[in-house]
C-alpha positions as a Markdown table, in Angstrom:
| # | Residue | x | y | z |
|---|---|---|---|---|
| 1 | Unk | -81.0 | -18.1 | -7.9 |
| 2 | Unk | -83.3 | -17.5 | -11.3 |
| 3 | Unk | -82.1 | -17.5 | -14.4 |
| 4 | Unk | -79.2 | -20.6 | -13.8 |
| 5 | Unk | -80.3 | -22.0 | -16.8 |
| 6 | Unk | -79.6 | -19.2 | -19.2 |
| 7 | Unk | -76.1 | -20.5 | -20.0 |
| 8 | Unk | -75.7 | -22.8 | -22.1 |
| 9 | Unk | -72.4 | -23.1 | -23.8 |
| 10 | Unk | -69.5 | -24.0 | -22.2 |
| 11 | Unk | -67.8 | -22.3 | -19.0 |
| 12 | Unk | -63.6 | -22.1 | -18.6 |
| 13 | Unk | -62.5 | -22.4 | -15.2 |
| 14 | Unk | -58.6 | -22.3 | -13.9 |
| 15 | Unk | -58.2 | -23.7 | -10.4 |
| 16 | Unk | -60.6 | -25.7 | -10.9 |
| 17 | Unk | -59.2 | -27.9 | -8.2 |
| 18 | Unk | -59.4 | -25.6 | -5.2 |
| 19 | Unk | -62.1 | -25.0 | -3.0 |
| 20 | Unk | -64.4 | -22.8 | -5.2 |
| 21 | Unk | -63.5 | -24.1 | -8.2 |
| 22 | Unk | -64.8 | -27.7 | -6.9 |
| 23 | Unk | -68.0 | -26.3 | -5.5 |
| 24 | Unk | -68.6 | -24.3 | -8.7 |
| 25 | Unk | -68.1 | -26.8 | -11.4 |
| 26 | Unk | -70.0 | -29.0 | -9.3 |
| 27 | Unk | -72.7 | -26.5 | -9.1 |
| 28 | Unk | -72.5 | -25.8 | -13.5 |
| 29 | Unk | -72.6 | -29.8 | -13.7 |
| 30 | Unk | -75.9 | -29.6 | -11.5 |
| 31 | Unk | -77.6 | -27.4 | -14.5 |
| 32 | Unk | -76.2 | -29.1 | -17.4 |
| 33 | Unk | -73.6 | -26.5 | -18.2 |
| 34 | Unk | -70.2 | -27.7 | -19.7 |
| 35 | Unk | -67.3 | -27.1 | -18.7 |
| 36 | Unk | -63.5 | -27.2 | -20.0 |
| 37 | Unk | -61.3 | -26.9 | -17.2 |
| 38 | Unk | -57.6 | -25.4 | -17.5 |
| 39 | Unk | -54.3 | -28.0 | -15.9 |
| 40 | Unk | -51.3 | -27.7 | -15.6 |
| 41 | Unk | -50.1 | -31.1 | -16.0 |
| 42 | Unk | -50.9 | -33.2 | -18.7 |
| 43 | Unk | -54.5 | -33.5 | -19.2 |
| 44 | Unk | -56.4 | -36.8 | -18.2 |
| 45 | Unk | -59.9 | -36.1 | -19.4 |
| 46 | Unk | -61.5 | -35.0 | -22.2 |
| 47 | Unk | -62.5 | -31.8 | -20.4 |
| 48 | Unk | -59.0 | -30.9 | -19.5 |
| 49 | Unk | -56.7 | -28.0 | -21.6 |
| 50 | Unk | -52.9 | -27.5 | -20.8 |
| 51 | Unk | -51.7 | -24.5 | -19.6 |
| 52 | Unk | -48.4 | -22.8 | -18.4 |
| 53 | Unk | -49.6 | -19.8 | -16.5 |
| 54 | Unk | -46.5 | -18.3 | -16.5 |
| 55 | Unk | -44.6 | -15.1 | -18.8 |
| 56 | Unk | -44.3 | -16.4 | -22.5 |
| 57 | Unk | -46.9 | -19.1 | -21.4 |
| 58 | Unk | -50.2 | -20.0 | -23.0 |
| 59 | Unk | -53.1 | -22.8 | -23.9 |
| 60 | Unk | -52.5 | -25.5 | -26.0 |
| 61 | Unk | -56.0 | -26.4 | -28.2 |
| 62 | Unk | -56.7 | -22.8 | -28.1 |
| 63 | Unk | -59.1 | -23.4 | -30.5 |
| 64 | Unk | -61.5 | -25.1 | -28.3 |
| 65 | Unk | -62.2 | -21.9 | -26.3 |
| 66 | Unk | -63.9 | -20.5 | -28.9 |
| 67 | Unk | -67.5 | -19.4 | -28.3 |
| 68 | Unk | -67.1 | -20.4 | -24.5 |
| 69 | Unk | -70.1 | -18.3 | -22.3 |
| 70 | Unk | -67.9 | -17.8 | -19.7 |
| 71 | Unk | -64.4 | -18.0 | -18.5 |
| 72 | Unk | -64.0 | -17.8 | -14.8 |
| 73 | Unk | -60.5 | -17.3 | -13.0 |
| 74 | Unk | -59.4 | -19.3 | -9.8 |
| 75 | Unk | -56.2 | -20.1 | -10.0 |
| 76 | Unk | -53.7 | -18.5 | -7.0 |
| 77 | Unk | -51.7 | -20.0 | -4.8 |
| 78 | Unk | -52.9 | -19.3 | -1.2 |
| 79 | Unk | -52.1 | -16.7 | 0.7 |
| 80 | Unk | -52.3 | -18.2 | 4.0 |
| 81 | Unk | -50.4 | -21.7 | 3.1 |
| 82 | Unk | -47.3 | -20.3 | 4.8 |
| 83 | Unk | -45.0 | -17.3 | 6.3 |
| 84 | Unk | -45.0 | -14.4 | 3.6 |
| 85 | Unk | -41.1 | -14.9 | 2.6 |
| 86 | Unk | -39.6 | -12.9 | -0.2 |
| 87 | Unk | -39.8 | -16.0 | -2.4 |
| 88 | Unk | -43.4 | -16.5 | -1.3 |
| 89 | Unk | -44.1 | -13.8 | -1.9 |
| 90 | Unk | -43.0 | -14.1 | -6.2 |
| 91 | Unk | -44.7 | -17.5 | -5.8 |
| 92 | Unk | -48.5 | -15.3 | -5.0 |
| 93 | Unk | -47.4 | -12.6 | -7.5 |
| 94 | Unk | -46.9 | -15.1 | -10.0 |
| 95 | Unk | -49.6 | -17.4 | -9.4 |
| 96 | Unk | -52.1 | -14.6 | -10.1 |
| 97 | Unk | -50.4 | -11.6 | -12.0 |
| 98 | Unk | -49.1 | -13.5 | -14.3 |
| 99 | Unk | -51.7 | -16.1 | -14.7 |
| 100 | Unk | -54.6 | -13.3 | -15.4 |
| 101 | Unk | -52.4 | -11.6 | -17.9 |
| 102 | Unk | -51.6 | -15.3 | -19.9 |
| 103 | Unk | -55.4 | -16.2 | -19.6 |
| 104 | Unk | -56.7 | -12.5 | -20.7 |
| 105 | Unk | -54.2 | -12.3 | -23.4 |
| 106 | Unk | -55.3 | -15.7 | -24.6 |
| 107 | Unk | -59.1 | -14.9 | -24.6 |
| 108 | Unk | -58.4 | -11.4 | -26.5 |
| 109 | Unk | -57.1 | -13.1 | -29.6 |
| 110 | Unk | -60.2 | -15.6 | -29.8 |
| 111 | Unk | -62.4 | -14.3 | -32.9 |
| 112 | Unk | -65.3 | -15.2 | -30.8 |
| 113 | Unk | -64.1 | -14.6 | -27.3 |
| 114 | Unk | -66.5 | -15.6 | -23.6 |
| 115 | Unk | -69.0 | -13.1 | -22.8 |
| 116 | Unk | -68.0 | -12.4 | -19.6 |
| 117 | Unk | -64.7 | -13.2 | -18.0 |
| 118 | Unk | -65.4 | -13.5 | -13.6 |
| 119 | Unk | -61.9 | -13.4 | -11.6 |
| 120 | Unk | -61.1 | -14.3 | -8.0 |
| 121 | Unk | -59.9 | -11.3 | -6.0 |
| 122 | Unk | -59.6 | -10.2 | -2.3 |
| 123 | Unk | -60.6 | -7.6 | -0.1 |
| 124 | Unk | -56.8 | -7.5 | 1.1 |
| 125 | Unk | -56.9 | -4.9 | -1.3 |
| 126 | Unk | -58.4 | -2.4 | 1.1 |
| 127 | Unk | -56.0 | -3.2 | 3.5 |
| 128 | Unk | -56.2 | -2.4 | 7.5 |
| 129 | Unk | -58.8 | 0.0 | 7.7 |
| 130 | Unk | -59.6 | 0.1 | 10.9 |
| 131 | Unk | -63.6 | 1.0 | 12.1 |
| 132 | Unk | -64.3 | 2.6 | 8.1 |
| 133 | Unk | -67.3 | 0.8 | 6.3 |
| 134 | Unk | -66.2 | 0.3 | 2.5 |
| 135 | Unk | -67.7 | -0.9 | -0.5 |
| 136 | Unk | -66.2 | -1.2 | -4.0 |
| 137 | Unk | -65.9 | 2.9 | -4.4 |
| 138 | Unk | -63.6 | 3.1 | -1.3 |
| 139 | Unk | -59.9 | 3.6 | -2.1 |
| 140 | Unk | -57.1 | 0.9 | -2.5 |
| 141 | Unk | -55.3 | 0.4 | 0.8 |
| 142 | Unk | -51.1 | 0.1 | 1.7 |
| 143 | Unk | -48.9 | -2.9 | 1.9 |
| 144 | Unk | -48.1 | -5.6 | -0.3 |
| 145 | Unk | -51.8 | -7.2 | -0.2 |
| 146 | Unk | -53.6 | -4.7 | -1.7 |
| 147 | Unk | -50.6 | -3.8 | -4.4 |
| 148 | Unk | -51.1 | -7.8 | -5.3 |
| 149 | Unk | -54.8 | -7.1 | -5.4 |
| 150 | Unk | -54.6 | -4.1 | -7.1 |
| 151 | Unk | -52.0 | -5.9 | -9.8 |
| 152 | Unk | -54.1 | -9.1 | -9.9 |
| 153 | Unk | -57.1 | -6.9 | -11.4 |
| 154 | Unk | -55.5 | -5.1 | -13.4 |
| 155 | Unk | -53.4 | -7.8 | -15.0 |
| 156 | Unk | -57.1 | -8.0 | -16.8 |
| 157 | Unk | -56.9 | -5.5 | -19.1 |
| 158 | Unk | -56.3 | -7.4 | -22.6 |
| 159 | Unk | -59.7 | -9.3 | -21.8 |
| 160 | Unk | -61.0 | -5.6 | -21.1 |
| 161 | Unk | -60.3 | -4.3 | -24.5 |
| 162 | Unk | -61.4 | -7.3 | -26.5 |
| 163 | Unk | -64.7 | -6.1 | -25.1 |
| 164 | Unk | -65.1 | -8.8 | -23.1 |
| 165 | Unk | -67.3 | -7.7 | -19.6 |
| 166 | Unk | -64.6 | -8.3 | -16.6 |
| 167 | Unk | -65.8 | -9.1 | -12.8 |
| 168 | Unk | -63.1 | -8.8 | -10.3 |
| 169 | Unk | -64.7 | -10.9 | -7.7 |
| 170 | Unk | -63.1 | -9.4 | -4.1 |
| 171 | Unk | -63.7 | -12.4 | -1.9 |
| 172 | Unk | -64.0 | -12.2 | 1.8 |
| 173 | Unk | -63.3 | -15.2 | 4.5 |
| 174 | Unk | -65.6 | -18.3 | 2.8 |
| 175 | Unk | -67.1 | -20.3 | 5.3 |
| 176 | Unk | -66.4 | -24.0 | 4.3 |
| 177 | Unk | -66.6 | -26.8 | 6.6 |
| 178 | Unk | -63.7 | -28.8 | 5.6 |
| 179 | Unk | -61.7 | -26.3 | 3.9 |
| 180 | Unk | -60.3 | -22.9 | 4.1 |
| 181 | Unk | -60.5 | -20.6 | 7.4 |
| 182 | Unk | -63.3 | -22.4 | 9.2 |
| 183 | Unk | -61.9 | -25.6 | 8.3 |
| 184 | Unk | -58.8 | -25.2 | 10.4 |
| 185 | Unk | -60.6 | -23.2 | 13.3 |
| 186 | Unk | -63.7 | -25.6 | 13.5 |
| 187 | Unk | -61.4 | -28.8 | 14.9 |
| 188 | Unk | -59.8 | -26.3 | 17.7 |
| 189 | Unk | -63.1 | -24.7 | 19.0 |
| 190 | Unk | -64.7 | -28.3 | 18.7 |
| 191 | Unk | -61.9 | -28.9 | 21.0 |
| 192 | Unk | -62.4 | -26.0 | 23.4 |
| 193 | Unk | -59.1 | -25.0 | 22.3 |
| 194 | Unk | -60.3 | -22.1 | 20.3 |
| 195 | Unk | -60.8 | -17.9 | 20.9 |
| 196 | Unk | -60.8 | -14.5 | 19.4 |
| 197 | Unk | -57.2 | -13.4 | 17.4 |
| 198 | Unk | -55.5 | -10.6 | 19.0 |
| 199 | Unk | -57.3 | -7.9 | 20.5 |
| 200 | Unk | -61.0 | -9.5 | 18.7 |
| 201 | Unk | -61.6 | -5.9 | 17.2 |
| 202 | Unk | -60.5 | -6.0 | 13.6 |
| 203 | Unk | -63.7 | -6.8 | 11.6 |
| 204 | Unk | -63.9 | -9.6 | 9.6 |
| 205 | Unk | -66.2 | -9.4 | 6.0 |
| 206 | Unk | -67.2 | -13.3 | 5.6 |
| 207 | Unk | -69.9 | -14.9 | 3.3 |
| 208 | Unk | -71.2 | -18.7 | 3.1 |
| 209 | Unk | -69.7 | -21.1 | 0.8 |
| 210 | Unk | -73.1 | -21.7 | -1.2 |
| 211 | Unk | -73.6 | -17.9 | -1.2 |
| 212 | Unk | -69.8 | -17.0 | -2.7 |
| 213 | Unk | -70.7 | -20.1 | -5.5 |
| 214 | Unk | -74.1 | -18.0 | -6.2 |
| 215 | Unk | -72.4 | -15.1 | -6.1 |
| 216 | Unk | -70.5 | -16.5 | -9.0 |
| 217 | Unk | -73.4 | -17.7 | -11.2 |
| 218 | Unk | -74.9 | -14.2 | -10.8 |
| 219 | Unk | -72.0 | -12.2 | -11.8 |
| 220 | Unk | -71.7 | -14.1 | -14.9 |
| 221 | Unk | -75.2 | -14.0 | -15.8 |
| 222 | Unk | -75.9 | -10.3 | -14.7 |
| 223 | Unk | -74.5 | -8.0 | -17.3 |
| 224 | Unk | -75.1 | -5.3 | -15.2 |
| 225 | Unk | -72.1 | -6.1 | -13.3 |
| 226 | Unk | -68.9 | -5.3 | -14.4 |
| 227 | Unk | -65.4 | -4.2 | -12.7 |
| 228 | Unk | -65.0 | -5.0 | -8.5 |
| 229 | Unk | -67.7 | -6.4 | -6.6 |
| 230 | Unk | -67.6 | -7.4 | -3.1 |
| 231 | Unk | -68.5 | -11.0 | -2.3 |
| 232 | Unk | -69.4 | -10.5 | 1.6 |
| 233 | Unk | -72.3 | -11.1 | 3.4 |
| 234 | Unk | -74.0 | -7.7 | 4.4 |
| 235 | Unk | -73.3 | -8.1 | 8.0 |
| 236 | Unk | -69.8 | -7.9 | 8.8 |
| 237 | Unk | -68.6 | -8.7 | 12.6 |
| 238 | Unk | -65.4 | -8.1 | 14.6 |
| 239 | Unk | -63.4 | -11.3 | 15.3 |
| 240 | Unk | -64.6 | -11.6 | 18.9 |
| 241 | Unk | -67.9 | -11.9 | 17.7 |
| 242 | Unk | -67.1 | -14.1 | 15.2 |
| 243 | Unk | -65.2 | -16.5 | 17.4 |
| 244 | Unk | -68.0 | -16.2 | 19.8 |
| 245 | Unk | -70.6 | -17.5 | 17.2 |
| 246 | Unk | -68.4 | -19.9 | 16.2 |
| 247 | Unk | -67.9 | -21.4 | 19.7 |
| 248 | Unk | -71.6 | -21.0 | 20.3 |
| 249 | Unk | -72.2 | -23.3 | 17.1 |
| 250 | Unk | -70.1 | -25.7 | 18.3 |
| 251 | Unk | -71.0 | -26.2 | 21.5 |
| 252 | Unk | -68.1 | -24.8 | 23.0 |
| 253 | Unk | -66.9 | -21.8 | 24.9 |
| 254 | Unk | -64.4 | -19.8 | 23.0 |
| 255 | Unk | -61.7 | -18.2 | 25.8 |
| 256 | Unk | -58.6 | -19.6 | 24.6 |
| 257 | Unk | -57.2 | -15.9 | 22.7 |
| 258 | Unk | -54.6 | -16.4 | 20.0 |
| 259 | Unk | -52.2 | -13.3 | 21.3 |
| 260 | Unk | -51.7 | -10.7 | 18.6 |
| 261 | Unk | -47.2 | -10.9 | 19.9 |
| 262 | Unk | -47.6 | -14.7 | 18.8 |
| 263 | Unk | -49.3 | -14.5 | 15.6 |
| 264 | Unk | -47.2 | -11.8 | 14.3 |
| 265 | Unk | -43.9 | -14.2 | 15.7 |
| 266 | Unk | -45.6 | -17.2 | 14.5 |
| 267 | Unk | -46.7 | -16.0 | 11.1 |
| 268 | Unk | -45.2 | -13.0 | 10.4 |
| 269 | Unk | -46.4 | -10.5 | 7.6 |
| 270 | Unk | -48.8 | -12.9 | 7.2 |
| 271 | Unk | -50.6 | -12.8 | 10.3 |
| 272 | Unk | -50.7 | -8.7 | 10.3 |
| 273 | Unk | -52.6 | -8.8 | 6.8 |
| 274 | Unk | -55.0 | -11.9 | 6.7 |
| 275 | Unk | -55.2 | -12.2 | 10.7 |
| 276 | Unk | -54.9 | -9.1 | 12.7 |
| 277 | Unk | -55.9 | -6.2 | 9.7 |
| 278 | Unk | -59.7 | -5.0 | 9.7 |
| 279 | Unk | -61.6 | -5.0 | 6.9 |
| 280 | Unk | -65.6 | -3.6 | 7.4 |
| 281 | Unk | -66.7 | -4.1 | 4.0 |
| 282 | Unk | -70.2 | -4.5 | 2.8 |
| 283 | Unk | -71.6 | -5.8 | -0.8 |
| 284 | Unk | -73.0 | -2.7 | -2.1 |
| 285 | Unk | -72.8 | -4.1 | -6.0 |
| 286 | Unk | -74.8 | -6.6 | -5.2 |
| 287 | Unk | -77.2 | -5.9 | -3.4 |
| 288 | Unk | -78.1 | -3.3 | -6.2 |
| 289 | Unk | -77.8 | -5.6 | -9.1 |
| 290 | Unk | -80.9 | -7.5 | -7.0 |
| 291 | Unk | -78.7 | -10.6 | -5.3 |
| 292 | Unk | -79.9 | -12.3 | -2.7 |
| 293 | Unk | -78.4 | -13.6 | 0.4 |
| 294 | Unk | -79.1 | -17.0 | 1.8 |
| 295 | Unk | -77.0 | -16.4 | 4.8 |
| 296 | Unk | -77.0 | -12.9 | 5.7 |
| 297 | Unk | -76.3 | -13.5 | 9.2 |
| 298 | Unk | -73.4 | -15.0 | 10.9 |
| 299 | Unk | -75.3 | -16.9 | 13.3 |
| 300 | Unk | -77.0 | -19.0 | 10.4 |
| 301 | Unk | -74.6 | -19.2 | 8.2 |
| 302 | Unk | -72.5 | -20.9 | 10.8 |
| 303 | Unk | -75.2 | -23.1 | 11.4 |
| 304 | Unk | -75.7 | -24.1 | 8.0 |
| 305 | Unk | -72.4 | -24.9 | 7.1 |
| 306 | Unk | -71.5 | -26.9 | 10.7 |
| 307 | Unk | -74.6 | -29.2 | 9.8 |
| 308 | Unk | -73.5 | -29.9 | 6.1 |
């Protein structure tokens, strides 16, 4: 990606722990850009600010955030960690409602606030949509994913009217090794053990691991990009041709279906929205604002992450 030099101050990221937070820091380090990362405990480095991410919360040594470049948004517990119970489900509200609003309210009362403020967000909020193609214009769909989506973005606002330029950054299945989606699928198609989820029809929007960390970078140094933005690779596939790729990959035939009866029994609400719904979505911001994919298609991108 050009222009990865051009920041030069420091970056803010919360969740800096989880999967793209790790590859992303790692990836600022890599160019010499600092960065102040936000804890929850008690801080252990010199690099490390406090915060409770909760109502009435805040960040201590607020006063170190001044003049940052960037501030990018992680933090959320994960949505596929367990069965969607009603306490759960407060625990994912929370975790990213409530944590944008602390953050944005925080930034808006900087006198010299970040640039740009880049959040995590979903494509669960377009919901089951069946055979539709969608890109960032298409409507918001039903259920309790896309109203957390939908909340999650908009718990934003404060950073929005401080004039700082917001990316909501809708993130579609990463493809990580040892982590994430693939990491729990990889072991069981390794195994022969692994096959397409229900029926294999829904579509599934994915993107590499190094692309989604680009994707990143980009956003915060484009300033043509502002608002939702998909972070897919332009090639959606259905789940049976994704399992089939990823069988292929690993040497292995991929027969062994996950019936959509046991998933939802199994999993719940859970399995219905991250599992079983259908999501065709394509990157339509962008691939306008001029970004470039490195794995476009499934086949290589699979590939590239399986030999890292």
């Amino acid at each position: 990606m050009g222009g990865a030099n051009t920041v030069s101050r420091a970056v803010l990221v919360s969740g800096a722990s989880g999967l793209m937070g790790r590859r992303l820091t790692a990836a600022l380090a890599t160019d010499g850009v600092p960065v102040l990362r936000l804890v929850r405990r008690a801080p252990a480095a010199a690099d490390e600010l406090r915060w409770r991410p909760t109502p009435g919360g805040g960040i201590e040594q607020i006063e170190r955030l001044e003049g940052l470049a960037a501030a990018v948004h992680l933090s959320g517990a994960n949505i596929a960690a367990r069965r969607w119970t009603a306490a759960w489900k407060r625990e994912m509200w929370q975790s990213r409602v409530e944590s944008t609003r602390v953050l944005c309210e925080a930034l808006a009362r900087l006198r010299r606030p970040p640039v740009v403020l880049v959040c995590a967000s979903a494509i669960g909020f377009y919901g089951d949509r069946g055979e539709a193609v969608l890109d960032e214009d298409s409507a918001r769909g039903e259920g309790f994913f896309p109203e957390l989506c939908a909340a999650w973005e908009g718990a934003s606002r404060a950073a929005g009217e401080a004039g700082i330029r917001v990316v909501h950054l809708r993130l579609g299945v990463v493809l990580s090794r040892g982590e994430g989606a693939l990491g729990r699928m990889l072991p069981l198609f390794r195994a022969g053990l692994g096959g397409r989820l229900g029926s294999g029809r829904q579509w599934m929007s994915w993107i590499a691991e190094a692309d989604a960390v680009r994707a990143f970078r980009f956003a915060m140094e484009n300033g043509a990009l502002r608002g939702a933005v998909n972070v897919v690779a332009p090639e959606p596939v259905t789940n049976r041709e994704f399992t089939a790729a990823l069988g292929r990959a690993a040497h292995r035939p991929a027969l062994l279906p996950a019936p959509a009866l046991a998933l939802r029994l199994a999993l719940g609400e859970m399995a219905e929205a991250a599992l079983l719904a259908s999501a065709r979505i394509v990157p339509a911001r962008l691939l306008q604002a001029g970004f470039r994919f490195e794995h476009a298609r499934l086949a290589d991108a699979l590939r590239a992450v399986i030999a890292d």
